[in-house]
C-alpha positions in Angstrom: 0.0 0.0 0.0 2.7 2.6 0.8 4.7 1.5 -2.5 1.5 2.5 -3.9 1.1 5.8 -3.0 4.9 6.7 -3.1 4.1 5.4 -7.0 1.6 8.2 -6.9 2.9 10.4 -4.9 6.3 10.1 -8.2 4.1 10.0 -10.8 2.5 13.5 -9.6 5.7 15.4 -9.3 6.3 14.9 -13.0 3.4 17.0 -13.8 4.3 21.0 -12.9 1.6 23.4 -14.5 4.6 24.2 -16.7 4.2 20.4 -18.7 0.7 21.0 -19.0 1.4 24.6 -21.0 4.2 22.2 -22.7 1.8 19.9 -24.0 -1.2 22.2 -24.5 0.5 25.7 -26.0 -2.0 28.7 -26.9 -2.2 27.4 -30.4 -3.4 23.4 -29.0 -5.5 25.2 -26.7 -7.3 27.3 -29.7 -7.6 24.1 -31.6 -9.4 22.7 -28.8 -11.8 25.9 -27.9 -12.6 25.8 -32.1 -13.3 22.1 -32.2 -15.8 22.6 -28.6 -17.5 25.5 -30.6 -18.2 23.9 -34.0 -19.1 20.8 -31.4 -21.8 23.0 -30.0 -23.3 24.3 -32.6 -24.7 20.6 -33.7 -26.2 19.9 -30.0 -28.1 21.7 -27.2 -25.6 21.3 -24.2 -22.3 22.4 -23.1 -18.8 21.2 -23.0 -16.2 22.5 -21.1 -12.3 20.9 -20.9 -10.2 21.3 -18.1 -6.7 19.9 -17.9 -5.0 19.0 -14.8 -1.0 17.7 -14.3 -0.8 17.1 -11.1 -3.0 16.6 -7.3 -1.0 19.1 -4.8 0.3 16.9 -1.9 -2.9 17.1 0.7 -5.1 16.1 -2.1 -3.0 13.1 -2.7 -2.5 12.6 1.5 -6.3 12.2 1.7 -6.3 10.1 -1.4 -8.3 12.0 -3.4 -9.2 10.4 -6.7 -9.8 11.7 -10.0 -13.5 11.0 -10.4 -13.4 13.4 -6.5 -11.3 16.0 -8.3 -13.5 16.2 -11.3 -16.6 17.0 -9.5 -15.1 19.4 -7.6 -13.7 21.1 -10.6 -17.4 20.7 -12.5 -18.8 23.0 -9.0 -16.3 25.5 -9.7 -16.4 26.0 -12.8 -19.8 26.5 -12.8 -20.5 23.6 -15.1 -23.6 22.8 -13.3 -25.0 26.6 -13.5 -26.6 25.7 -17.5 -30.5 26.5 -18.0 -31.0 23.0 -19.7 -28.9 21.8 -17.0 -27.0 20.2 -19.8 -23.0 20.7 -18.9 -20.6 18.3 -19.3 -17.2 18.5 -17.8 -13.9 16.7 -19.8 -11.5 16.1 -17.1 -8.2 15.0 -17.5 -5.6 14.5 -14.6 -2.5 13.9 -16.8 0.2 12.5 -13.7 -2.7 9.4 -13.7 -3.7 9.2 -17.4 -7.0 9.7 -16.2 -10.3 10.9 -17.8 -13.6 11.8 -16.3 -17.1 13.1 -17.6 -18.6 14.7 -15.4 -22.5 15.2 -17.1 -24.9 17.7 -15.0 -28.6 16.0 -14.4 -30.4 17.5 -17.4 -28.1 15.2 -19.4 -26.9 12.1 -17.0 -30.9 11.4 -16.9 -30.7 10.5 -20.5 -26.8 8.8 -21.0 -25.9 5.9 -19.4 -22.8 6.3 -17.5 -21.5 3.2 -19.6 -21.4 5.9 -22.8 -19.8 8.1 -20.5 -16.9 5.6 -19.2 -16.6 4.2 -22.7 -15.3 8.1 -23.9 -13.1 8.1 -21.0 -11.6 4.9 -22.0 -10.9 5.6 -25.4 -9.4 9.3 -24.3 -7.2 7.3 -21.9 -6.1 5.4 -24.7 -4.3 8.1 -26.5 -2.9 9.9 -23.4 -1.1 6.5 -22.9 0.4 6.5 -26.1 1.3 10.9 -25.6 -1.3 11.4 -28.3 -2.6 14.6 -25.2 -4.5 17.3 -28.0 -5.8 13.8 -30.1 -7.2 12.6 -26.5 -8.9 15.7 -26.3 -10.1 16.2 -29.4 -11.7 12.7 -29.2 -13.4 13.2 -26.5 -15.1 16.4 -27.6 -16.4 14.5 -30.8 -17.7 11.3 -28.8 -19.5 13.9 -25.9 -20.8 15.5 -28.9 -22.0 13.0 -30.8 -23.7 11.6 -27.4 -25.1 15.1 -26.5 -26.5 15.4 -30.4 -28.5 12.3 -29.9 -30.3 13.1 -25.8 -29.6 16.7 -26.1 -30.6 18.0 -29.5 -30.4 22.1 -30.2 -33.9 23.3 -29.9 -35.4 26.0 -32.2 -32.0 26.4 -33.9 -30.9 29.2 -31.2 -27.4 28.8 -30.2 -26.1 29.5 -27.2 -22.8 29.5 -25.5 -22.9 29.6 -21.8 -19.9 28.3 -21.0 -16.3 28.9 -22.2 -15.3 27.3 -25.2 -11.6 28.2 -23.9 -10.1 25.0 -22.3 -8.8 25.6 -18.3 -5.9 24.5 -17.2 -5.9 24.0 -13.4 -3.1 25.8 -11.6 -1.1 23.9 -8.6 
């Protein structure tokens, strides 16, 4: 168990905010926001990315995993705070090669989390092999393509309540 968490604990410290802006520079990032907006416009919910290295320290002391870290990021971002109540938060913890989705009630009501964890899986997939923008840019298609078919745009009116932008979660 200890080996374990010193694993962890290693795996973390390899991840400074500095990597993340390494792997994801303002033009990745761009790419990302374009591809979440053209994603939106062919569905009636919300996506928003954000990219995590690396737990700090307490949050890895208390073992807290990245499903925990995911939700807590979909509060403060606001994710939750759509009027369809149709956010979905893209969460990636990089140190863990870990994805989570992160769907607010309007839309988890009408996805099975197996579509959900199968989107994950296949994200994870390329952040294994250092494919990071292809992971994201994956993921975006496959929420889409799930929030097109429970979540279709209604009356043609676009909106965009949520940053396109992707955030990148300062330690």
């Amino acid at each position: 168990m200890v080996s374990m968490a010193l694993q962890r604990l290693f795996r973390h410290t390899l991840y400074p905010t500095a990597r993340v802006h390494m792997l994801f520079p303002r033009q990745a990032m761009q790419v990302i926001a374009n591809a979440i907006h053209a994603a939106e416009g062919r569905h009636g919910g919300e996506i928003r990315v954000a990219i995590e290295g690396a737990l700090d320290w307490p949050e890895l002391w208390r073992g807290v995993t990245p499903r925990q870290q995911a939700i807590a990021l979909f509060s403060s971002l606001r994710v939750w705070d759509t009027e369809r109540n149709d956010g979905v938060l893209i969460y990636l913890l990089l140190a863990e090669h870990a994805v989570e989705i992160v769907a607010d009630r309007g839309i988890a009501a009408r996805v099975a989390p197996e579509s959900w964890q199968a989107v994950c899986r296949g994200m994870e997939r390329h952040l294994r092999q250092s494919r990071h923008l292809d992971a994201i840019l994956q993921g975006v298609d496959d929420v889409s393509k799930l929030l097109a078919e429970h979540a279709p745009a209604r009356d043609g009116a676009q909106r965009n309540e949520l940053s396109d932008w992707p955030v990148v979660v300062k330690r």
